[in-house]
C-alpha positions as CSV (number, residue, x, y, z in Angstrom):
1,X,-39.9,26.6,-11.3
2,X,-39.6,24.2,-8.2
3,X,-39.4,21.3,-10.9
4,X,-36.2,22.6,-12.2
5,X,-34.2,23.6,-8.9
6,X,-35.7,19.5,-7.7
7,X,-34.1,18.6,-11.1
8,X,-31.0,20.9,-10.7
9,X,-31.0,19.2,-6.9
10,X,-30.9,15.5,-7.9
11,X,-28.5,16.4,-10.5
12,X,-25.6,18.2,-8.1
13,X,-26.5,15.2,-5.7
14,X,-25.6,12.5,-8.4
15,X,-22.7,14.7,-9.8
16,X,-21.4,15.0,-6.3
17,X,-21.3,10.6,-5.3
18,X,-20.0,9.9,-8.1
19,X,-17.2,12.8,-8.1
20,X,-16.5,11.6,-4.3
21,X,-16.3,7.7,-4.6
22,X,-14.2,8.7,-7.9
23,X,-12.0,10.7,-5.5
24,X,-12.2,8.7,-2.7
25,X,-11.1,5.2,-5.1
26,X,-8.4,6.9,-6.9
27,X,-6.9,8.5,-2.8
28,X,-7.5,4.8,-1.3
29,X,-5.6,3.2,-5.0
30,X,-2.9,5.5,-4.2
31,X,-2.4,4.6,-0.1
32,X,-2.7,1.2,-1.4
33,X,0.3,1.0,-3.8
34,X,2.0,3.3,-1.3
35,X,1.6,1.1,1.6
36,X,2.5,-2.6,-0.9
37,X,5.7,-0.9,-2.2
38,X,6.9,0.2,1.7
39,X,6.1,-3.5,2.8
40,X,7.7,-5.2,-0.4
41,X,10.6,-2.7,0.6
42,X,11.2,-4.0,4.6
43,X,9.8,-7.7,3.5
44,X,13.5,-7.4,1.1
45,X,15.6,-5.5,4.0
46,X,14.3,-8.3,6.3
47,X,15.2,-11.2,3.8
48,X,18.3,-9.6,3.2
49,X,19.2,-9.2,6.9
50,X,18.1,-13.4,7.6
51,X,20.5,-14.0,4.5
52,X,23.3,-12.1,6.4
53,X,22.5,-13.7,9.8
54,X,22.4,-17.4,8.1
55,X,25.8,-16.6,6.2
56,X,27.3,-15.3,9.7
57,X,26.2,-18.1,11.5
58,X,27.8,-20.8,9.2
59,X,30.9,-19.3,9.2
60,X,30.7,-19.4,12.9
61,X,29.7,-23.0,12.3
62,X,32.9,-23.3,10.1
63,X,35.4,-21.8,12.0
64,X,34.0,-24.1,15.6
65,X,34.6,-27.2,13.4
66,X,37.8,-26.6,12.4
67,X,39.0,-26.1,15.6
């Protein structure tokens, strides 16, 4: 009798890592992804503002030249 509840023991202790790091991958895959597409999204609001300060400033380049 104290074989099988040692047996039964071992077997809800594997059962139990290898549920959690299952868990605990797929949560930490998920932030991940989460966290890459928020920076990929400022990283393109960021280029796009330079773009807009860089066109700005040449036409304020333009319009000091021509005077």
């Amino acid at each position: 009798m104290a074989l099988s509840s040692m047996t039964w023991g071992y077997a809800r202790i594997i059962a139990g890592t290898l549920l959690g790091g299952t868990l605990g991958f797929y949560v930490m895959h998920r932030v991940e992804v989460s966290y890459k597409m928020k920076m990929e999204e400022a990283l393109r609001q960021y280029e796009k503002d330079m773009k807009k300060r860089e066109e700005a400033e040449n036409l304020g380049q333009f319009g000091e030249d021509s005077v």
